[in-house]
N, C-alpha and C positions, 0 to 999 in steps of 0.2 A: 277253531271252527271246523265241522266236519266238512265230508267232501259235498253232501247234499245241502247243506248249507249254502256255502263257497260258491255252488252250480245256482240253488236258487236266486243269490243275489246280484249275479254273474246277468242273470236271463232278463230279455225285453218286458216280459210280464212285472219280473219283482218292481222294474223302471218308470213303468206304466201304474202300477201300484201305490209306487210313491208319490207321483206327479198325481195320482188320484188324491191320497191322504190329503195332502200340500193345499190342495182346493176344498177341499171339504174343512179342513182346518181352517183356513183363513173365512170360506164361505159364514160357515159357523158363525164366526166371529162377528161379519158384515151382516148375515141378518138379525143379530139381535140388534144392530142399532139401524138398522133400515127403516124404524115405525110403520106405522099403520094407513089402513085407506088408500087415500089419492097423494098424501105425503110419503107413501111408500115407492123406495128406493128400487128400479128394476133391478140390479144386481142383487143376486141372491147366494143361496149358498150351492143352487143348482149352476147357478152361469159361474161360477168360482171354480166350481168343481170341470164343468166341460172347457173351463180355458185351460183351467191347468192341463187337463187330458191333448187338448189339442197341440198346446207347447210339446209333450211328451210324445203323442203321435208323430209331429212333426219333425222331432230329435230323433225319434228310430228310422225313420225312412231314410234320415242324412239330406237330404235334399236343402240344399240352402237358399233357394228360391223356393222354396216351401217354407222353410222357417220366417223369411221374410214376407212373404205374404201371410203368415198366420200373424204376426206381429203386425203389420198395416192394420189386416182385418179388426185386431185387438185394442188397438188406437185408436177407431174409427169409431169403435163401439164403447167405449171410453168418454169419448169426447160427442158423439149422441146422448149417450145418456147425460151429461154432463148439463147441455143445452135443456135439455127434457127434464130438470131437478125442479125442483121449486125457488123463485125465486131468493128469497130468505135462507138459501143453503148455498152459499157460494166456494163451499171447501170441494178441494179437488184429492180427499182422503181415499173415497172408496174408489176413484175412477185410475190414482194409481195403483192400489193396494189389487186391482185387475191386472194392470202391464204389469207389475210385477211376479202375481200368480203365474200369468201366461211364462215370464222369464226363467223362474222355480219352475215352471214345468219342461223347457227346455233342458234349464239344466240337470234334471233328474236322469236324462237321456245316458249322461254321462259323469256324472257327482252325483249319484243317488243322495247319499248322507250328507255330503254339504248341501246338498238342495233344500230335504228335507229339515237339516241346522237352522236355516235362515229362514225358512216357511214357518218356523217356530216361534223364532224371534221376530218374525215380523207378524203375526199374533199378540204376540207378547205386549207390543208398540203400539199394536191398535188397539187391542184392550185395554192399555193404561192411559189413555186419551185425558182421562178426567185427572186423574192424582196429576199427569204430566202440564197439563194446564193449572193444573191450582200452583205447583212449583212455578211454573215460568211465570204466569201473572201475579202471584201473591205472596213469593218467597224468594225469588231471585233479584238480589235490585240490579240497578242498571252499572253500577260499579265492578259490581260482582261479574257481570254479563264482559265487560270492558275487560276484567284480570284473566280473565277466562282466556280471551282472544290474545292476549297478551302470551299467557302461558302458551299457547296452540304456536303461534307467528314465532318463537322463540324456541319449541322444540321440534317444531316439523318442518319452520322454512328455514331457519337462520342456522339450527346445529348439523345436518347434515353438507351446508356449504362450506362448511370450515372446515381447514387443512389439520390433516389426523397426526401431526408431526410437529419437533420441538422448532422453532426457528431463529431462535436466535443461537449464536456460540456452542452460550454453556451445556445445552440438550435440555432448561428448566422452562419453557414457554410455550404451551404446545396450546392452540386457542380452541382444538376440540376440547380438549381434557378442561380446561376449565368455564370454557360457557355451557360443559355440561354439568358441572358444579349449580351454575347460573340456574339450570333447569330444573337440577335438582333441589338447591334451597328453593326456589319457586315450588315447587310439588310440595316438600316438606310444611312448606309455611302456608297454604293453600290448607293439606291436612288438618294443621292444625286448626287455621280457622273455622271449617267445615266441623274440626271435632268439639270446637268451643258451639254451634251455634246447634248441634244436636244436641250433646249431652251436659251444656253447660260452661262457664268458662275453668269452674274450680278442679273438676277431674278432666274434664276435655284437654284441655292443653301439659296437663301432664303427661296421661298418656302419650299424644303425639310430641310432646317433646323426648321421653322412655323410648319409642320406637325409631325416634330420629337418631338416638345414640349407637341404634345398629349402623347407621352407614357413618357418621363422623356426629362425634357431642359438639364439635365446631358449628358443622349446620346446626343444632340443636339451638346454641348459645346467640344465632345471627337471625335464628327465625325467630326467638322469643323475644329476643332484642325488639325487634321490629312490631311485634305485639307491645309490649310495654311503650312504643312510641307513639301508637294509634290508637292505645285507649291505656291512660295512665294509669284508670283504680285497677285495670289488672296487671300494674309491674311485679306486683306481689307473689301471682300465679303466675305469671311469667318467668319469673327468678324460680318459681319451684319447677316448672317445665325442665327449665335450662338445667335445673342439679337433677332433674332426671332424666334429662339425656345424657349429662357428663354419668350419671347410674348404668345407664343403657349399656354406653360404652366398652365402660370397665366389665359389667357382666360378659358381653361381646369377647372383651379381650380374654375374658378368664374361657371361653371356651375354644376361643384360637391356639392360646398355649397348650390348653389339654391336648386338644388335636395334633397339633404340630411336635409336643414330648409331656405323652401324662406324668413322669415321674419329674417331672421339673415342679410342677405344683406342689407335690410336698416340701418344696423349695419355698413356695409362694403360698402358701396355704394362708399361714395368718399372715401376712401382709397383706394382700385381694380380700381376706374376710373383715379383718378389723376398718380398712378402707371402705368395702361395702355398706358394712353395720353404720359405723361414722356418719357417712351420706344418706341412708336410708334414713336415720333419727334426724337429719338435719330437714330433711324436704318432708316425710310426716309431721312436723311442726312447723313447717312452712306453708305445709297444705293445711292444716288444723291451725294456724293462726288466717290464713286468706279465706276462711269459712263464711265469714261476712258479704263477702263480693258474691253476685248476684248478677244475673242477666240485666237487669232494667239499670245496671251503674254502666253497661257494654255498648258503644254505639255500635254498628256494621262497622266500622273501619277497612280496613283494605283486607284481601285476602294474601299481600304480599309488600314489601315495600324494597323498591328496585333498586333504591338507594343502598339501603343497608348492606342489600346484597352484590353490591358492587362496590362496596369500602370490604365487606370481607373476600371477598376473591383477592381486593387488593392485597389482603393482608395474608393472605396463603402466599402471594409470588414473591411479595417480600420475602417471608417468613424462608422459600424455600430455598431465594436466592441466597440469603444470611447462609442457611445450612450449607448450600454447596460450595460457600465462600471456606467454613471452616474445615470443611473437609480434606479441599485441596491442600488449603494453607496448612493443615498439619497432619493432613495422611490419615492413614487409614489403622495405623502402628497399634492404638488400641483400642481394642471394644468397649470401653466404659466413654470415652469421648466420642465414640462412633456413636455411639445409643445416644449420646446428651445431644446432641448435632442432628442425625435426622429422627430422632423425636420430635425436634421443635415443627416437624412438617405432621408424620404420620406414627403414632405410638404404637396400631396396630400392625404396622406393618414392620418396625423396627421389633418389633416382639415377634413374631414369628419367625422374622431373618433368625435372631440370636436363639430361641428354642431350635431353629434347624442345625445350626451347628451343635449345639450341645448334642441336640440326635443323636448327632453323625459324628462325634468326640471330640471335633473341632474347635471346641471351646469348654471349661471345664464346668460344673454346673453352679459351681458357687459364683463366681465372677459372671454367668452367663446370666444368674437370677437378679445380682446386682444391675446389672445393665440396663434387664429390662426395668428394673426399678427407677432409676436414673432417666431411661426414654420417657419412661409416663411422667415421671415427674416434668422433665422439662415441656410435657406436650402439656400438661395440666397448668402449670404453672404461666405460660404464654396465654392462656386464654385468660390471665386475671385483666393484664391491661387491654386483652382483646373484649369483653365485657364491658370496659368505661368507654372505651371509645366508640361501640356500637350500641349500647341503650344507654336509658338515664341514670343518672350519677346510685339513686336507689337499687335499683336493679344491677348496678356495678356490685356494690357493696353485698348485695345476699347473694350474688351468685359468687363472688371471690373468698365469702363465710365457704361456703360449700365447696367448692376447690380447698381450700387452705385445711379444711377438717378434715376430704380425704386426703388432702397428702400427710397430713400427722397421725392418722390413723393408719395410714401404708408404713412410714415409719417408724411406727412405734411397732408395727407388726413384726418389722424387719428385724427391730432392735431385741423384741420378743426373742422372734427363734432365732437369734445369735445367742441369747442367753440358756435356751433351753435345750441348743447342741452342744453349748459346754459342758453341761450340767449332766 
């Protein structure tokens, strides 16, 4: 930014400028929907524009009894006009969408650009009045409204009350880290639903199960779960979801090892490819056989089911507790039992430990690419009976087909280029 720049934006005028725009913008907006005649709204885009100005006047002078008498004044005349509408108009939209102006124009005084940020968006708000009503009356049910609240009470009041530390013993229970799990299967499985009711359930819920496999194909496997319990014809699409999050995953993993040591991958090349390929032909024919299912076979069902996701957190503490049981009991002596042990918790993260030693020579690359072979497997393989015990017995069975293909397609990759470093 130059110096005359930097000076002009600095100065009371550019301030005053904005607190102008900020009213003319919202004004704009208020009178296209003020109507006509004696139904016409006294607020215009003139009195938008001089409250804003007066906010802004009143923020240069600094005077805080100024400020607050121009805000009385702003309130008064608000709530006049309000009385003064007609009666058949009992929304009190444009008589805030003034206090507000007047507040955008204060705060221009001193946050130009956030002032002006919000004077935009709340344009934005008032101009979508209609689309925003047709959602909430015609598209939002009251369930939907309910999981919403649900989700909001569970990540804005209840997770930052909870202690950021392990409390029991072994250092494995820490109840932020896992009711934030809680938050996050709820957002995941939300997504999906939201992606099932835009674009359908047949590619909607693959997608958002593909993307869920960035953060854990575990959430992926607990969210689809819970769809295939809320509306049965889609366990099908649901089971493709779920091998496309366990997809996500793996892709995920294959760019953490590159990052963490790219010459490890020629180590893992065809084992992560023939894995990928495997899973990719398995969920393409499980999305091209679920081609039949169709919106009108899909009730609304839940955007979430709290159950589900409180039998899977259950089954992470278990799961992590087993891991730190074996670890202690038999040490830390070798990396191949170390990768099978906390695999069964986190694959990605047992895979980049072992890529960082090999980095750094710590561990050698042949034994270091086995390992992580050995992590995923056990982390892929723990999700088969995590499957039957969180959706129905169908949805067990295709999603343990698609676990079980890629692990023998990792395997056979493995067994591949052992053959092809002899040779």
């Amino acid at each position: 930014m130059s110096d005359f720049a930097a000076i002009l934006m600095a100065s009371p005028a550019w301030r005053l400028f904005v607190a102008l725009a900020i009213g003319l913008l919202i004004g704009v907006e208020r009178e296209r929907h003020n109507g006509e005649g004696v139904r016409r709204a006294p607020q215009g885009v003139r009195t938008f524009a001089l409250c804003a100005l007066l906010g802004g006047v009143t923020a240069q002078v600094g005077s805080v009894g100024l400020i607050v008498a121009g805000a009385v004044f702003t309130v008064l005349a608000a709530i006049t006009s309000y009385w003064r509408s007609p009666r058949e108009d009992l929304g009190l939209t444009t008589e805030a969408a003034l206090v507000v102006t007047f507040a955008l124009g204060v705060l221009s005084g001193s946050q130009p650009a956030l002032a002006l940020g919000v004077g935009v968006c709340v344009t934005v708000l008032l101009a979508a009045r209609d689309p925003l009503h047709r959602f909430v009356r015609n598209v939002l049910t009251r369930q939907e409204l309910l999981d919403g609240v649900a989700f909001t009470v569970a990540a804005v009041v209840v997770l930052p009350l909870l202690p950021n530390h392990p409390i029991d013993p072994w250092g494995m229970i820490n109840p932020f880290a896992f009711w934030r799990m809680v938050v996050v299967l709820m957002g995941f499985s939300a997504a999906g639903y939201w992606a099932t009711r835009l674009v359908g359930p047949r590619f909607g819920l693959v997608a958002a199960g593909f993307s869920s496999g960035f953060i854990s194909s575990s959430i992926g496997i607990a969210t689809m779960s819970a769809r295939a319990h809320s509306s049965p014809p889609l366990a099908r699409v649901a089971a493709t979801g779920a091998v496309a999050s366990v997809l996500g995953s793996l892709v995920y993993l294959v760019a953490l090892v590159i990052t963490a040591d790219a010459y490890l991958m020629g180590r893992l090349f065809l084992p992560f490819g023939c894995a990928v390929a495997f899973t990719l032909c398995y969920a393409a024919a499980l999305t091209w056989r679920a081609r039949t299912s169709t919106e009108a076979d899909v009730s609304p069902g839940r955007a979430f089911d709290i159950r589900t996701i409180l039998i899977f957190v259950t089954l992470v503490v278990l799961f992590g507790v087993l891991s730190t049981f074996l670890v202690s009991r038999f040490g830390q002596g070798g990396v191949l039992f170390s990768a099978a042990a906390t695999g069964l918790v986190d694959a990605h993260a047992t895979s980049v430990s072992i890529a960082t030693l090999i980095a750094t020579g710590n561990v050698a690359a042949g034994p270091g690419a086995l390992a992580i072979l050995i992590g995923l497997t056990t982390n892929m393989a723990i999700k088969i009976p995590a499957a039957f015990a969180l959706g129905p017995r169908m949805f067990g069975v295709q999603v343990s087909a698609g676990l079980a293909l890629l692990l023998i397609g990792l395997w056979c990759g493995y067994f591949l280029d052992g053959l092809f470093l002899q040779h």
